[in-house]
C-alpha positions as YAML, in Angstrom:
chain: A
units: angstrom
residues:
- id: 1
  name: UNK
  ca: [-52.10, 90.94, 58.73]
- id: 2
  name: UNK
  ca: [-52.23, 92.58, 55.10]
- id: 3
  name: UNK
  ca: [-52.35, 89.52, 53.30]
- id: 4
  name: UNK
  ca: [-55.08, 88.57, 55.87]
- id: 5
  name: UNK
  ca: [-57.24, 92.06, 55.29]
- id: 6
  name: UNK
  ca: [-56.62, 91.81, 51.83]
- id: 7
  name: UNK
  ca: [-59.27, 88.92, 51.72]
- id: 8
  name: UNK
  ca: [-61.62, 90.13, 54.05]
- id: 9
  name: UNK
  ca: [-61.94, 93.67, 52.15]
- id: 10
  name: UNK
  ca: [-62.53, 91.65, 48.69]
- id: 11
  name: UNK
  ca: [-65.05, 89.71, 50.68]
- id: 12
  name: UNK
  ca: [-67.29, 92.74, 51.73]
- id: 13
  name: UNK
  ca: [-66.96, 93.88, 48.67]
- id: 14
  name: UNK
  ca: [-68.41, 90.26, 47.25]
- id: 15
  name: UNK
  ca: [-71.16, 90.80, 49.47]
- id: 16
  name: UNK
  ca: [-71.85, 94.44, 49.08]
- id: 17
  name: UNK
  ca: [-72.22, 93.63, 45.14]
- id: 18
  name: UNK
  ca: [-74.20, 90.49, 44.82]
- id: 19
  name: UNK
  ca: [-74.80, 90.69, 41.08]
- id: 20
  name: UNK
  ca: [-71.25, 91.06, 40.08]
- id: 21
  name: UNK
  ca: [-69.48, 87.40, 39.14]
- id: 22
  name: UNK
  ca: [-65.93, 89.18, 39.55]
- id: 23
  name: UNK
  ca: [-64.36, 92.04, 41.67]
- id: 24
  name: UNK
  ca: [-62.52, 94.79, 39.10]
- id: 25
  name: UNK
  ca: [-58.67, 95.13, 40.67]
- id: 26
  name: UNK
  ca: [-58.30, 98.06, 43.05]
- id: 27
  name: UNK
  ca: [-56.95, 101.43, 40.89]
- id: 28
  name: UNK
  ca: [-54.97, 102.36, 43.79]
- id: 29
  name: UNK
  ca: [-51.72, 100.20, 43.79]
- id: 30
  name: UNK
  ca: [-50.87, 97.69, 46.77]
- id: 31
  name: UNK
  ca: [-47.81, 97.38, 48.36]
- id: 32
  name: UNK
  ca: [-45.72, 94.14, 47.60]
- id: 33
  name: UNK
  ca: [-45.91, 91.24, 50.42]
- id: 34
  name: UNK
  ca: [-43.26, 92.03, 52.81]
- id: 35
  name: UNK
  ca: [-41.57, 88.53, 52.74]
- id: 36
  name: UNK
  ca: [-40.39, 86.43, 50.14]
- id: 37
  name: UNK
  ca: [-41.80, 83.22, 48.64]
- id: 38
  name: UNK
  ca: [-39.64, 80.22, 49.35]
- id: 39
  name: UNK
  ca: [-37.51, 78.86, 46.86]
- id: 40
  name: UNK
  ca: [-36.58, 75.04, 46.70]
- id: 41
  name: UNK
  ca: [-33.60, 74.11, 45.14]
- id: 42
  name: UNK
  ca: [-34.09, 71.08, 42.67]
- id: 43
  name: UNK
  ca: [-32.17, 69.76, 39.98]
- id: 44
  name: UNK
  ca: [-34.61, 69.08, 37.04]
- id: 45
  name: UNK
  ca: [-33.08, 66.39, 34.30]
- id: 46
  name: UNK
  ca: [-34.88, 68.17, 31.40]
- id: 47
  name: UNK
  ca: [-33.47, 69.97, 28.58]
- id: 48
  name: UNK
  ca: [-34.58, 73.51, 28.40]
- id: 49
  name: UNK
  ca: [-37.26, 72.52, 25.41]
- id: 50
  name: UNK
  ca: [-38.61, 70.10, 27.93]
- id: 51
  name: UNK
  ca: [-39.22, 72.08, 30.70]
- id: 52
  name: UNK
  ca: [-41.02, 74.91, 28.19]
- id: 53
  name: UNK
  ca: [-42.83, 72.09, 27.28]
- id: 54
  name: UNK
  ca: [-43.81, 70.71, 31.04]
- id: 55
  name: UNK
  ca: [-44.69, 74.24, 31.85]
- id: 56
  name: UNK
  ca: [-47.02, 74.92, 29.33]
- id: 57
  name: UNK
  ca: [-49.23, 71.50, 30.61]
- id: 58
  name: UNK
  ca: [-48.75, 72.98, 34.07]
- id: 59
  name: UNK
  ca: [-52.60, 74.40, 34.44]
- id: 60
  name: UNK
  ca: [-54.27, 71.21, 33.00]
- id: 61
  name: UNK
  ca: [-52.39, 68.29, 35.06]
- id: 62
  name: UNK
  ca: [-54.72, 66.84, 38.03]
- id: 63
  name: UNK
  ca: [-51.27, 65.83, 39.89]
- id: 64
  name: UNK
  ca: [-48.34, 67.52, 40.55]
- id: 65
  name: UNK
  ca: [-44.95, 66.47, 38.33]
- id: 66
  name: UNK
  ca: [-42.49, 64.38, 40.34]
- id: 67
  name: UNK
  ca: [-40.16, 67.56, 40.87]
- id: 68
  name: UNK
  ca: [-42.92, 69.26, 42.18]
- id: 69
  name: UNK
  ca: [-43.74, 66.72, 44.39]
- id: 70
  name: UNK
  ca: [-40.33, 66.96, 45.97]
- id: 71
  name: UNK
  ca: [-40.21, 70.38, 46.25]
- id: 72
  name: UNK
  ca: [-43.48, 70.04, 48.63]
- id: 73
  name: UNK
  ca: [-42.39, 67.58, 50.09]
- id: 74
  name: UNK
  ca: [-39.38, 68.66, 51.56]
- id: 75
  name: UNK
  ca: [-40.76, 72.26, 51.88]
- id: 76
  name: UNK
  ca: [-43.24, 70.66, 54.50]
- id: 77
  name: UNK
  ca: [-40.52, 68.61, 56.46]
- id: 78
  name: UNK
  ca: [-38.47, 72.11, 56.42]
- id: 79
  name: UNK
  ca: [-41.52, 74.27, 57.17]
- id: 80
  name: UNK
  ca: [-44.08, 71.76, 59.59]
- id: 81
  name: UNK
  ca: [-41.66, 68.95, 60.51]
- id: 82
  name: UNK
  ca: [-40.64, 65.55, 59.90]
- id: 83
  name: UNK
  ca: [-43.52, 63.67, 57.97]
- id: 84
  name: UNK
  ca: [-44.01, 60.11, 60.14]
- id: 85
  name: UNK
  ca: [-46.80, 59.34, 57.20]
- id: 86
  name: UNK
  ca: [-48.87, 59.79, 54.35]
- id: 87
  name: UNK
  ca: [-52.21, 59.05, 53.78]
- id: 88
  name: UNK
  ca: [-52.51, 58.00, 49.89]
- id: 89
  name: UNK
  ca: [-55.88, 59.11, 48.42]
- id: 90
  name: UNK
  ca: [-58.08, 56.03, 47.00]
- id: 91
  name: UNK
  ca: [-60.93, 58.25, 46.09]
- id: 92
  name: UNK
  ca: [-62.29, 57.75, 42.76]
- id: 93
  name: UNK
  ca: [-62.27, 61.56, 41.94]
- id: 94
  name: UNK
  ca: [-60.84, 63.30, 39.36]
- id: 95
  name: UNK
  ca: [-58.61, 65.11, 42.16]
- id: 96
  name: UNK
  ca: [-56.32, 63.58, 44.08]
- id: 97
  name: UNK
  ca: [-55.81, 65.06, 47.68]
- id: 98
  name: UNK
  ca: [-53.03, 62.89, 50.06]
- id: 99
  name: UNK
  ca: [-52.65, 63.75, 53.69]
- id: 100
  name: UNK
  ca: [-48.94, 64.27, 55.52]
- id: 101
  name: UNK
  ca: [-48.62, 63.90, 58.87]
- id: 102
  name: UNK
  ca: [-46.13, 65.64, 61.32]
- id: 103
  name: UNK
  ca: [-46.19, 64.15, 64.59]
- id: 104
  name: UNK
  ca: [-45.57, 66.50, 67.39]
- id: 105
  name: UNK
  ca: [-42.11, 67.49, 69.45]
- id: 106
  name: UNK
  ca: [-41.11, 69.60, 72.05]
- id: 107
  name: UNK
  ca: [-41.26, 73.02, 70.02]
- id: 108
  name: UNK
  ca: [-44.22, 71.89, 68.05]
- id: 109
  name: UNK
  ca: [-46.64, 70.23, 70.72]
- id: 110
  name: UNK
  ca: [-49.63, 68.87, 67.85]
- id: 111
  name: UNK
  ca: [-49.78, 67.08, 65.04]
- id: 112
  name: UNK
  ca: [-50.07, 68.67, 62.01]
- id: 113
  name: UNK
  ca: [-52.14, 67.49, 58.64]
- id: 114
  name: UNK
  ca: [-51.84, 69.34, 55.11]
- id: 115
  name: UNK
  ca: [-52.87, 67.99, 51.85]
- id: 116
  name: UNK
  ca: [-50.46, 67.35, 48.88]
- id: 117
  name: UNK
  ca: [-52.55, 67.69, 46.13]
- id: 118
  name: UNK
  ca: [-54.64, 70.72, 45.59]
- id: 119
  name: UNK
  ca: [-52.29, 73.20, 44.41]
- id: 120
  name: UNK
  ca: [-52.32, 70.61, 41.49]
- id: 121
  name: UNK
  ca: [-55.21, 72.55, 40.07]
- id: 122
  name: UNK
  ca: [-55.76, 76.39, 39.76]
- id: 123
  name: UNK
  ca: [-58.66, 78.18, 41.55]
- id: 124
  name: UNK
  ca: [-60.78, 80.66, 39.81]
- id: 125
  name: UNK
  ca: [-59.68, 83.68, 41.60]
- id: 126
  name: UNK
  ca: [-60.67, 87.63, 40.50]
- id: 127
  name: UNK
  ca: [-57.67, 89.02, 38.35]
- id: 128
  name: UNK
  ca: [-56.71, 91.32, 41.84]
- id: 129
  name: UNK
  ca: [-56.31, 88.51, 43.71]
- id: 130
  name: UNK
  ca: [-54.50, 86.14, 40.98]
- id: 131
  name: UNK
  ca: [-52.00, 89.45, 40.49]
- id: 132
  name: UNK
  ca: [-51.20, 88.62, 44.53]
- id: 133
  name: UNK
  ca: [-50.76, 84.79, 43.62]
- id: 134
  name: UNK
  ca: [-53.84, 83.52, 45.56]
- id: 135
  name: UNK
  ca: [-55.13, 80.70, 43.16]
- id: 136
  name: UNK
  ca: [-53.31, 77.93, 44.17]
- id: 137
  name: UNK
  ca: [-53.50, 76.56, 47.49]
- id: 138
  name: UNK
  ca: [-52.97, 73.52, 50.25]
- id: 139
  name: UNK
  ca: [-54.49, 73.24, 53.34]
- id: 140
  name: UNK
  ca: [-53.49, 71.87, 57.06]
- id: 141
  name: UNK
  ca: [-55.12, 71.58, 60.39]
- id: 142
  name: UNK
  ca: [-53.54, 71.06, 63.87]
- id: 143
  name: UNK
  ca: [-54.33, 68.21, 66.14]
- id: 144
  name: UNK
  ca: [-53.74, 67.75, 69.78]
- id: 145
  name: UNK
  ca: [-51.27, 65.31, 70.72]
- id: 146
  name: UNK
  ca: [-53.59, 62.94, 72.20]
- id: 147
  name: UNK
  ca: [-55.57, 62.61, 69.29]
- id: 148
  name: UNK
  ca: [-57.27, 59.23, 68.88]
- id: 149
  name: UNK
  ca: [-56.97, 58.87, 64.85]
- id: 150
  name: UNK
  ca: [-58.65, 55.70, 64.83]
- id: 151
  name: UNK
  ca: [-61.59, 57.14, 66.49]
- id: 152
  name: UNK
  ca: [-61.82, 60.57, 65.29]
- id: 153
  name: UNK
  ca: [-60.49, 60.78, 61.17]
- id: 154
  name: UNK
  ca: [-62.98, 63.85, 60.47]
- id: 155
  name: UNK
  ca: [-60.28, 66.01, 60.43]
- id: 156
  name: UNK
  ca: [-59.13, 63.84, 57.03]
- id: 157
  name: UNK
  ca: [-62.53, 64.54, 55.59]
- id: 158
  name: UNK
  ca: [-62.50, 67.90, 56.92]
- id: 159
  name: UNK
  ca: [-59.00, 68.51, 54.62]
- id: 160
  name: UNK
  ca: [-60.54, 66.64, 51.79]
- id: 161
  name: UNK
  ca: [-63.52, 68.10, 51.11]
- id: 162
  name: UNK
  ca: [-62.51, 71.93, 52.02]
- id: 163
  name: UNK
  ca: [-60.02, 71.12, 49.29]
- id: 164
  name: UNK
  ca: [-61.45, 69.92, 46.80]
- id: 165
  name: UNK
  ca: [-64.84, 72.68, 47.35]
- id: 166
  name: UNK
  ca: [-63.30, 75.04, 45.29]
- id: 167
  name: UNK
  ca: [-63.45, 73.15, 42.20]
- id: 168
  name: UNK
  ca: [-66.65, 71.44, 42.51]
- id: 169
  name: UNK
  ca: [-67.99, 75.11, 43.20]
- id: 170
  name: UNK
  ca: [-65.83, 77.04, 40.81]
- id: 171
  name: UNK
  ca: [-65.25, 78.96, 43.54]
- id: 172
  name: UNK
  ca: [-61.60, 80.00, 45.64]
- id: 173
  name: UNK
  ca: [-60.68, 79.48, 48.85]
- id: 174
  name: UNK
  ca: [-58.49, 82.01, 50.92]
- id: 175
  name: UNK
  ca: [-57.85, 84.04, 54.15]
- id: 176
  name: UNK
  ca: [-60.56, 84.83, 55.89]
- id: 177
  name: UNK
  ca: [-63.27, 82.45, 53.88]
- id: 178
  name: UNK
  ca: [-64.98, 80.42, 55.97]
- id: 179
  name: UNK
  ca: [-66.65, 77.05, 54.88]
- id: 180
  name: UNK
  ca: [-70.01, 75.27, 56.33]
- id: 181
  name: UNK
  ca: [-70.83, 71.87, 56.54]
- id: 182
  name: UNK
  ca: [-67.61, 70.63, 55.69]
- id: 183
  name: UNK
  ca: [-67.07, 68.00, 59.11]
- id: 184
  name: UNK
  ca: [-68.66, 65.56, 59.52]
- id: 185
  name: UNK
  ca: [-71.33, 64.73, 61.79]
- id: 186
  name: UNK
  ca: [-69.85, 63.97, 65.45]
- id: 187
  name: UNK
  ca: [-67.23, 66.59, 65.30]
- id: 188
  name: UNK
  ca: [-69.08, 68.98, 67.40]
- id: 189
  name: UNK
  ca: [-68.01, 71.53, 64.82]
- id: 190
  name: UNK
  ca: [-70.23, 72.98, 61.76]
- id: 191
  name: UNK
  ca: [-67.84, 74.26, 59.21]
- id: 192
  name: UNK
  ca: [-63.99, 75.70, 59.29]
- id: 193
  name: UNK
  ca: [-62.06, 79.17, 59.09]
- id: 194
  name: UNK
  ca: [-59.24, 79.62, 57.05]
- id: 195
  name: UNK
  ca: [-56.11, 81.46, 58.08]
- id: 196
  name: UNK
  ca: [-52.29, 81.19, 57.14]
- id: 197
  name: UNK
  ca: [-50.59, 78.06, 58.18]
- id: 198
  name: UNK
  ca: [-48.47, 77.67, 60.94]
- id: 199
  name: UNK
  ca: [-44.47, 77.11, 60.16]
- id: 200
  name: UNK
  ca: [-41.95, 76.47, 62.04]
- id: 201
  name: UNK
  ca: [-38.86, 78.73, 62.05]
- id: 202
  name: UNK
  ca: [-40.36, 81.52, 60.17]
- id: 203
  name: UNK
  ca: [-40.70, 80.06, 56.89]
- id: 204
  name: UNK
  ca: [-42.89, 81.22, 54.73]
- id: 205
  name: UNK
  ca: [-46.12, 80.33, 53.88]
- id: 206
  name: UNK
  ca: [-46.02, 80.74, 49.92]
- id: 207
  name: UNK
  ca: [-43.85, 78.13, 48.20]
- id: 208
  name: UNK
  ca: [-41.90, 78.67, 44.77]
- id: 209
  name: UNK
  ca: [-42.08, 75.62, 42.67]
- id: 210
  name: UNK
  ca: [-40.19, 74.59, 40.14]
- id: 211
  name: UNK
  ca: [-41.44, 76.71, 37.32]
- id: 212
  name: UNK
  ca: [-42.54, 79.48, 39.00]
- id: 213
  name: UNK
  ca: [-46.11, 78.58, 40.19]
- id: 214
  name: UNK
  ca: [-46.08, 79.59, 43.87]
- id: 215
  name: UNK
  ca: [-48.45, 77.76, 46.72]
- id: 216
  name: UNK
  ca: [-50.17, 79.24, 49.27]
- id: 217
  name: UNK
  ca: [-50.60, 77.35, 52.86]
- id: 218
  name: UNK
  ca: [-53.64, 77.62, 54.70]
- id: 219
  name: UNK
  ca: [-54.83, 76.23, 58.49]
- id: 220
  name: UNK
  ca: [-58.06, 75.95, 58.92]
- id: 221
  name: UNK
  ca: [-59.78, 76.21, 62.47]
- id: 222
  name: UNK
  ca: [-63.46, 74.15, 62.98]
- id: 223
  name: UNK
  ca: [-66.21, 76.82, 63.78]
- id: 224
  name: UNK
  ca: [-69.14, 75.64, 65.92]
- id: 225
  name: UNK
  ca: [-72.55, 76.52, 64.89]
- id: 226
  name: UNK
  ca: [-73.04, 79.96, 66.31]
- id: 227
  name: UNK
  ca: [-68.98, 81.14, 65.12]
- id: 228
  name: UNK
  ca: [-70.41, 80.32, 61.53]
- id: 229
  name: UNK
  ca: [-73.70, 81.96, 61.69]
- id: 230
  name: UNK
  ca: [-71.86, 84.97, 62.99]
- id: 231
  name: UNK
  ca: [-69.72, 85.62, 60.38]
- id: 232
  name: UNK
  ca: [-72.49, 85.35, 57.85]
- id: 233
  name: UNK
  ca: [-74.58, 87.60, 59.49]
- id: 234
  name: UNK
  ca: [-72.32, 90.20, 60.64]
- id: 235
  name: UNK
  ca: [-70.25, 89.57, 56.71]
- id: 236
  name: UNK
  ca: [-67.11, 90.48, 59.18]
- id: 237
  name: UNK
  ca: [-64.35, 87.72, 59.45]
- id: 238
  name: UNK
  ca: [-61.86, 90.27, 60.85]
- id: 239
  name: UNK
  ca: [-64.32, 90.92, 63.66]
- id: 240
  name: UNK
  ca: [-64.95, 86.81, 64.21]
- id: 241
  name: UNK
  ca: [-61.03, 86.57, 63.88]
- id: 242
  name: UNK
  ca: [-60.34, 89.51, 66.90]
- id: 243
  name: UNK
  ca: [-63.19, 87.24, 69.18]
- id: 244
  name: UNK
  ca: [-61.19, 84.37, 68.35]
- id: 245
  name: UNK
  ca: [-57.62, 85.37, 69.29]
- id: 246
  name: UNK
  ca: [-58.91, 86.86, 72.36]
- id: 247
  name: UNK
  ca: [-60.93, 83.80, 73.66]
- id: 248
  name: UNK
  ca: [-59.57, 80.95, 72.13]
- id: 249
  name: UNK
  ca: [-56.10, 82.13, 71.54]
- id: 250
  name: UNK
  ca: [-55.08, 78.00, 69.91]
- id: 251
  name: UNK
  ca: [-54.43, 76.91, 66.51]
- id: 252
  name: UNK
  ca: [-54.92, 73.29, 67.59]
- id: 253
  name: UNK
  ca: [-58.32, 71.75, 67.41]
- id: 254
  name: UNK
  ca: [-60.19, 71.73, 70.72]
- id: 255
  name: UNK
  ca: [-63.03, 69.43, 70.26]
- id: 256
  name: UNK
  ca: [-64.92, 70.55, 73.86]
- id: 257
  name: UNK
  ca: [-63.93, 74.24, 73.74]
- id: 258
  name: UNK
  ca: [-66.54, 77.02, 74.31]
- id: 259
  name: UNK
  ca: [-67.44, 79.25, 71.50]
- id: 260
  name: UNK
  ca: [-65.78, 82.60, 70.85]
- id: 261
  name: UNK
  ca: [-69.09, 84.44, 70.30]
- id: 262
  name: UNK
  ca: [-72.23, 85.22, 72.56]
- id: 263
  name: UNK
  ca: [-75.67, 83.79, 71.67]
- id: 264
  name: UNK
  ca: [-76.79, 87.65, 71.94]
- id: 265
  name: UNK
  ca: [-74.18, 88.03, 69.16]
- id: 266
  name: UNK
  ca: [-76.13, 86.22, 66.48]
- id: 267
  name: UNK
  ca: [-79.25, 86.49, 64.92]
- id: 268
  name: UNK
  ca: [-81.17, 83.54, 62.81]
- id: 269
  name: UNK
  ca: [-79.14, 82.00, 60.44]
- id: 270
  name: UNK
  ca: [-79.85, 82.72, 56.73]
- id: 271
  name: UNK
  ca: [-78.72, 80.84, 52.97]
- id: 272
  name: UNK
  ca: [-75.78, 83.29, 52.99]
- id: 273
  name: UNK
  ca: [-72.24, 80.31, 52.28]
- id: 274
  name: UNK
  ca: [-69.36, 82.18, 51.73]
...
């Protein structure tokens, strides 16, 4: 829950100072995050010139290096579960954003989607937040097992563009943000929340990559109309996030679930976008 806090408290902050372009970092010290990034084990070929070399072009690269790649890729079979397939990205974009899929099992009863590609590219998070190592990301959302893929893929253009948002925007993405208008129509859903993913086993949810840059992994949960307009209105996302847990309770996408809010809850929607 700190991590989690963290955000929303930097968030009413953001909203409390409008003018401001960048929160100042807190004078009081924070403690460190009580678990520890995992580390994967790779053997790199390069000679130690090489690898200064590689690091240095680290910030600039739209695509992760081969050993990178790797080292997500097996962190995601170790922390989600076996990947049955990826979905390449043909997009003519300057970012590329694929989509693994876990299918589910007996301990892990959904389907899980999470990009591979936008912890390529570094956010532009306040110097507070990029102290806590918050400005690279990847994102995931949890699918029933059921799911009909052929008939409902807005959950791939739900990853997609949530991903690639903070970029276009020059914006960041983190816990407790929550996005609008990123499903598309049909969904039954208006925009998404963003929490910490869901591993298996206790892993963690910030990877160490080779070199040091470490990834944070995100779920994001669809918000119906009224979920969105009360967290804008109210500027609370722990508040939205207690509702939640105590009516909804499910990580996994529930396309015909009731919303976690009352309509006496929310007032009329404003041109706040968080």
């Amino acid at each position: 829950m700190g991590f989690f806090q963290d955000f929303v408290e930097f968030y009413k902050k953001k909203y409390a100072e409008l003018s401001k372009q960048a929160q100042k970092p807190e004078t009081d010290s924070k403690p460190e995050e009580k678990h520890e990034p995992q580390v994967m084990e790779t053997v790199s070929p390069l000679s130690e010139p090489e690898i200064a070399e590689w690091a240095e072009q680290l910030e600039t690269r739209t695509t992760y290096t081969p050993i990178e790649r790797d080292a997500i890729e097996r962190y995601i079979e170790e922390a989600f579960g076996h990947v049955a397939r990826t979905y390449y990205d043909a997009d003519d974009t300057d970012m590329r954003v694929d989509i693994a899929v876990t299918e589910p099992t007996d301990e892990r009863r959904y389907y899980t989607l999470l990009t591979i590609g936008m912890g390529a590219h570094r956010m532009q998070v306040p110097k507070a937040l990029e102290e806590r190592n918050a400005a690279f990301a990847e994102l995931s959302v949890c699918l029933p097992p059921d799911w009909d893929f052929a008939r409902d893929s807005w959950p791939f253009h739900l990853l997609k563009t949530t991903a690639r948002f903070p970029f276009q925007n020059h914006d960041m993405l983190g816990v407790g943000n929550a996005y609008h208008g990123a499903v598309t129509k049909g969904s039954g859903f208006a925009g998404a929340f963003v929490i910490p993913a869901a591993t298996q086993n206790q892993v963690s949810t910030r990877l160490m990559l080779p070199g040091g840059k470490i990834v944070n992994y995100y779920l994001l949960l669809p918000l119906l109309e009224d979920e969105w307009k009360y967290i804008i209105e109210r500027r609370d996302a722990a508040s939205f996030w207690e509702h939640y847990t105590e009516r909804i309770g499910s990580i996994v996408v529930d396309p015909g679930r009731e919303s976690c809010v009352d309509d006496t809850e929310t007032e009329e929607e404003d041109e706040w976008s968080i």
